[in-house]
C-alpha positions, 0 to 999 in steps of 0.5 A: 691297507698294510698287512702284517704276519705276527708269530707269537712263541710262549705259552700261546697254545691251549690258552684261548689265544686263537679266539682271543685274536679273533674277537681282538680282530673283529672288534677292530674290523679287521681281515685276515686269520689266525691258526695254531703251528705244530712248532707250539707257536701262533701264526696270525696274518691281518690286514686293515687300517695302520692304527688299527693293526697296531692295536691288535699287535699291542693286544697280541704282546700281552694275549688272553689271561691264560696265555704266556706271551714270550716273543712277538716278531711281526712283519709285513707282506707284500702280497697275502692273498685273499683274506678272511673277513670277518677275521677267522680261526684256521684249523 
């Protein structure tokens, strides 16, 4: 299963983005988690079935109804560990 680091800038802070990607992840029955950086940007690793990480990264690129989502650049990684399942928000 492909895993991805999404990183998102705009105004993705204090928006419900953390809980927006979680839900997104969830419901696609994705692992992984996201987490806010000090930059002001979001940070995101997810794993799961192509089809269903490209769907999250489309719902990522347009994000909750407060946010403001001005650059997405994803990428994959080779070896991210253990992730979360069910798909968590990291502090």
């Amino acid at each position: 299963m492909p895993t991805v680091r999404v990183e998102l800038r705009g105004s993705v802070q204090g928006v419900g983005f953390r809980w927006f990607a979680r839900e997104t992840a969830r419901r696609l029955r994705l692992s992984g988690n996201v987490r806010n950086r000090p930059d002001g940007t979001v940070e995101i690793v997810v794993a799961g079935p192509h089809a269903q990480v490209q769907s999250f990264v489309d719902a990522m690129r347009v994000g909750p109804s407060g946010a403001r989502v001005e650059e997405v650049t994803s990428h994959p990684v080779d070896d991210a560990g253990t992730l979360d399942e069910p798909f968590s928000i990291t502090r």
